[in-house]
DRENGUVO-517603 format. One record per residue (C-alpha): residue in three letters; chain; x, y, z. Coordinates in Angstrom, 1 decimal, padded with zeros to 4 digits. Example, Ala and Ser with C-alpha at 12.3 -4.5 7.8 and 13.67 -1.06 7.14 Angstrom:
DRENGUVO-517603
ALA/A/012.3/-004.5/007.8
SER/A/013.7/-001.1/007.1
END
This chain:
DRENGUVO-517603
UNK/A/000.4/-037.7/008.0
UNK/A/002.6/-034.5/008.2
UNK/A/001.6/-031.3/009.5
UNK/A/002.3/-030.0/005.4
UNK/A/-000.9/-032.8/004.6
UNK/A/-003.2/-032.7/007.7
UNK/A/-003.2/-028.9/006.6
UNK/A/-004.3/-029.6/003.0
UNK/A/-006.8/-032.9/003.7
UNK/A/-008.6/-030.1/006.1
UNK/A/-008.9/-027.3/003.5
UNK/A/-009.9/-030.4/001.1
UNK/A/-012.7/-031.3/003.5
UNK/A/-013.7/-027.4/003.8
UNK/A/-013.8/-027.4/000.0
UNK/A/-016.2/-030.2/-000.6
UNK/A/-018.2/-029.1/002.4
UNK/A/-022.2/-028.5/001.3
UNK/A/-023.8/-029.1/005.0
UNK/A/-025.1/-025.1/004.7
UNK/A/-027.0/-026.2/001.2
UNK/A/-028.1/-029.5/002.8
UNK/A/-029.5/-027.8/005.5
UNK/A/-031.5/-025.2/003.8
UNK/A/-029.4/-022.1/004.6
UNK/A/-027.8/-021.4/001.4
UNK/A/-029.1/-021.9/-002.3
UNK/A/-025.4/-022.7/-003.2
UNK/A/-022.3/-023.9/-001.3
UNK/A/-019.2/-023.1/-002.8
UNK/A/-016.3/-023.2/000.8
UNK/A/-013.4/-021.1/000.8
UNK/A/-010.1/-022.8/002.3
UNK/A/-006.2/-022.1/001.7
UNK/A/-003.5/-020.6/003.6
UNK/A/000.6/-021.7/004.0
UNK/A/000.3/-024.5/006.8
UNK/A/003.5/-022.9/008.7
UNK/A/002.3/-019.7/009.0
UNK/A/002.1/-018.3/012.9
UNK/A/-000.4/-015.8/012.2
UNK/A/-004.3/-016.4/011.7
UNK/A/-006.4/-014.1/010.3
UNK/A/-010.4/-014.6/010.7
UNK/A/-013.1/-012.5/009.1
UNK/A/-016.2/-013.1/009.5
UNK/A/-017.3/-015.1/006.3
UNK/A/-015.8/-014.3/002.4
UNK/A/-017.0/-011.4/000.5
UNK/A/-018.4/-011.5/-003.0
UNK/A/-014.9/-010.6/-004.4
UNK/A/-013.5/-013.7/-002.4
UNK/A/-015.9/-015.7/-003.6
UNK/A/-015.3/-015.2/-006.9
UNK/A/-011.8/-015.5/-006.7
UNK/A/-011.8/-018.1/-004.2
UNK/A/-009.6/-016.2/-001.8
UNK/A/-010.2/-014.9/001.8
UNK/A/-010.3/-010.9/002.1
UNK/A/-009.4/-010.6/-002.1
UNK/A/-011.6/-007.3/-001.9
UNK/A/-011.1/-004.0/000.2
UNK/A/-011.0/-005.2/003.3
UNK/A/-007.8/-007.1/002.6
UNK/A/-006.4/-004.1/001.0
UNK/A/-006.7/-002.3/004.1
UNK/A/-005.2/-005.3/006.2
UNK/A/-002.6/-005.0/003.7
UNK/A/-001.7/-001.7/004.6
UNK/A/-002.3/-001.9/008.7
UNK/A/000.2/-005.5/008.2
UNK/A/002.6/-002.8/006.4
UNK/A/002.5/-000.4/008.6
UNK/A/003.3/-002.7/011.1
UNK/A/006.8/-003.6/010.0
UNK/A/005.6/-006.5/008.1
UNK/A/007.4/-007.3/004.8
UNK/A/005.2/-006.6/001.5
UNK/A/002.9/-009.6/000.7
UNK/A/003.2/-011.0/004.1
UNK/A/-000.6/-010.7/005.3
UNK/A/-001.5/-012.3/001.8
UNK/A/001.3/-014.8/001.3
UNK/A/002.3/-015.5/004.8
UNK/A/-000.4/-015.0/007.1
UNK/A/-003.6/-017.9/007.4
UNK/A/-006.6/-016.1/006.4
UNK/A/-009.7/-017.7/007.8
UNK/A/-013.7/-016.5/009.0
UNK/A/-016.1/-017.9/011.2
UNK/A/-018.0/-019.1/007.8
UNK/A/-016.8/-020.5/004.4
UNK/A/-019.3/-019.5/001.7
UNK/A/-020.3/-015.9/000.7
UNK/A/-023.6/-015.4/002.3
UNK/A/-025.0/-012.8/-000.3
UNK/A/-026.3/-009.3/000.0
UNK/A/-027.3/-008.1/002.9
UNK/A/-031.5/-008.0/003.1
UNK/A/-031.0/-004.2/003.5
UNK/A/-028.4/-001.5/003.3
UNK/A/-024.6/-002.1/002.0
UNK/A/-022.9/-004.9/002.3
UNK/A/-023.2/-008.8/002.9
UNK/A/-025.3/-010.7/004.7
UNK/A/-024.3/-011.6/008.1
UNK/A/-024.1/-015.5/008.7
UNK/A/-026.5/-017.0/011.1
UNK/A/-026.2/-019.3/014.5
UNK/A/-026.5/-021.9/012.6
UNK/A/-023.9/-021.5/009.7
UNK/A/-021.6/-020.5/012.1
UNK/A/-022.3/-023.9/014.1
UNK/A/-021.7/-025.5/011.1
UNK/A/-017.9/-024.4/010.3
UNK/A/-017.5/-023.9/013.8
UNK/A/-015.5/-027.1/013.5
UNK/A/-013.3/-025.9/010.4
UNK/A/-012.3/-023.2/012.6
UNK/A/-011.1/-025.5/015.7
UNK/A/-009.1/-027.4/013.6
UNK/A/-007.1/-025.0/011.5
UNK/A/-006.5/-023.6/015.4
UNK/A/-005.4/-027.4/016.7
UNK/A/-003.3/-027.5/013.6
UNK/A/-001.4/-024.6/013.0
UNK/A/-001.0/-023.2/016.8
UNK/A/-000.8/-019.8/015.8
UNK/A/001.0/-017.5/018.1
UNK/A/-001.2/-014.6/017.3
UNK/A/-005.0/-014.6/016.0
UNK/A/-006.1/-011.3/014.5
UNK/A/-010.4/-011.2/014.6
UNK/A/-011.6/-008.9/012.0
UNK/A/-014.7/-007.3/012.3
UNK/A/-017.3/-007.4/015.5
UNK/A/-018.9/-010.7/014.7
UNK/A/-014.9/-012.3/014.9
UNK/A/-014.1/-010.3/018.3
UNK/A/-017.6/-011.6/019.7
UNK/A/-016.6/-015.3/018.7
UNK/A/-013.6/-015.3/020.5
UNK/A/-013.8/-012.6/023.3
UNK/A/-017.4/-012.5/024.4
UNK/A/-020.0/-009.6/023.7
UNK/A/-018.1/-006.1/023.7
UNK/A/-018.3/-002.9/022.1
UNK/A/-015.8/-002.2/019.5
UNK/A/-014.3/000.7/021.1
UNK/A/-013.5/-001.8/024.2
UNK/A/-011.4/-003.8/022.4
UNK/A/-009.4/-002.4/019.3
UNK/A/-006.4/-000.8/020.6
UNK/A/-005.7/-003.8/023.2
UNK/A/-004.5/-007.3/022.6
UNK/A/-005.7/-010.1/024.6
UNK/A/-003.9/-013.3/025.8
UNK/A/-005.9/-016.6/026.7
UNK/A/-004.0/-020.2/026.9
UNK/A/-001.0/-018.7/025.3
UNK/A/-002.2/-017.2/023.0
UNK/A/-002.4/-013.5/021.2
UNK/A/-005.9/-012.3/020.2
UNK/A/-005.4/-008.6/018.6
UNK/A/-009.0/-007.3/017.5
UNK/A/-009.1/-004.9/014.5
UNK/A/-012.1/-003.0/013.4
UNK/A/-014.2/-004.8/009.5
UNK/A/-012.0/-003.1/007.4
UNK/A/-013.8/-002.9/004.1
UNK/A/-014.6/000.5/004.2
UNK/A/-018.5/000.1/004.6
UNK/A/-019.1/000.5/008.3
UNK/A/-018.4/004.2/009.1
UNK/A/-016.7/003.1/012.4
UNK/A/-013.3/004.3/011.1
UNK/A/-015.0/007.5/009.7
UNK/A/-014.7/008.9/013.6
UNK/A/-011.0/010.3/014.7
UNK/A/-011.1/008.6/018.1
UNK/A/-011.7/005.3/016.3
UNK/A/-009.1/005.4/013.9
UNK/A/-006.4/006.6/017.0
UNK/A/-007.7/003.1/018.7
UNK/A/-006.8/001.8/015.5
UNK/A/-003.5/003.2/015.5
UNK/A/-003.2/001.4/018.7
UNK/A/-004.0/-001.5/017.2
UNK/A/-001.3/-001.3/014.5
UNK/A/001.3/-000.4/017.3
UNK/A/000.6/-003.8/019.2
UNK/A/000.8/-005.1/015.9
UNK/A/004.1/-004.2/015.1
UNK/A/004.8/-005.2/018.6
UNK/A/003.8/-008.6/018.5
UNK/A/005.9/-008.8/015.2
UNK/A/009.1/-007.9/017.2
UNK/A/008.0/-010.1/020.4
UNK/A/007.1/-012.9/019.0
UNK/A/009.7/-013.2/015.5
UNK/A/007.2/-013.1/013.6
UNK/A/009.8/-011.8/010.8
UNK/A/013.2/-013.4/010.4
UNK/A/015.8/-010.7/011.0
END
């Protein structure tokens, strides 16, 4: 097959995936998967919002507003994070409300094990010269235990590869309420924009 339909049988197999339900861990599957299969970019959240869910489209609520904007500010055409970028998370389905306080649940071990494999193959497949892990639970899967304030603001190279970590940006942690955290993420957009010029991200 070519790269075009390995890319779509694997977002077909994500689609019709109901191992969470089988196993107990969610009332109702219902897997997110889509994304151009030449883009060089991966996005990955940590699972899809209820706003995503609904419209069956990674980060289709705030937070992708905001990664909107930090992809604009940037350099990054209009529409490129949405149309453009691969937009991805550690887990498929919307887990629901989170038990307490504001906003979703957060996916357990074992729903993460379960698309762990999803994830490795959209990495095998598209070879993305930069991964951008949103959120702590992204950064964690990727770069080990850390402390938000360790990370964002630095970009991190393993096997060739470009991992720039970025705080959730949905607007319900108050991490970005604190002027020292949105400097870092200031940062962050600079690399950004860097990577964007050192790696062509954009044809000229």
């Amino acid at each position: 097959m070519s790269h075009m339909e390995d890319i779509a049988a694997l977002q077909a197999r994500i689609r019709a995936c109901r191992a969470c339900e089988e196993a107990g861990l969610l009332a109702r599957a219902a897997p997110i998967a889509h994304g151009p299969p030449a883009a060089r970019v991966l996005v990955i959240g940590q699972a899809p919002g209820g706003r995503s869910h609904v419209r069956r489209r990674h980060f289709a609520g705030p937070a992708g507003t905001q990664l909107d904007r930090w992809f604009t500010a940037a350099g990054f055409p209009p529409g490129y994070f949405r149309e453009r970028a691969y937009l991805s998370s550690l887990t498929r389905c919307f887990p629901g409300p989170a038990p307490r306080g504001k906003g979703d649940r957060r996916p357990s071990p074992a729903e993460v094990r379960l698309c762990a494999p999803f994830l490795e193959a959209e990495l095998r497949l598209l070879q993305p010269r930069l991964v951008v892990l949103v959120g702590k639970m992204a950064i964690e899967r990727f770069l080990g235990p850390c402390r938000l304030e360790e990370v964002v603001g630095t970009l991190v190279e393993r096997d060739g590869r470009l991992y720039l970590p970025l705080p959730h940006s949905s607007g319900v942690s108050r991490w970005l309420n604190d002027p020292a955290h949105q400097a870092l993420v200031e940062r962050a957009i600079m690399l950004l924009a860097e990577c964007r010029a050192r790696l062509g991200l954009v044809e000229p």
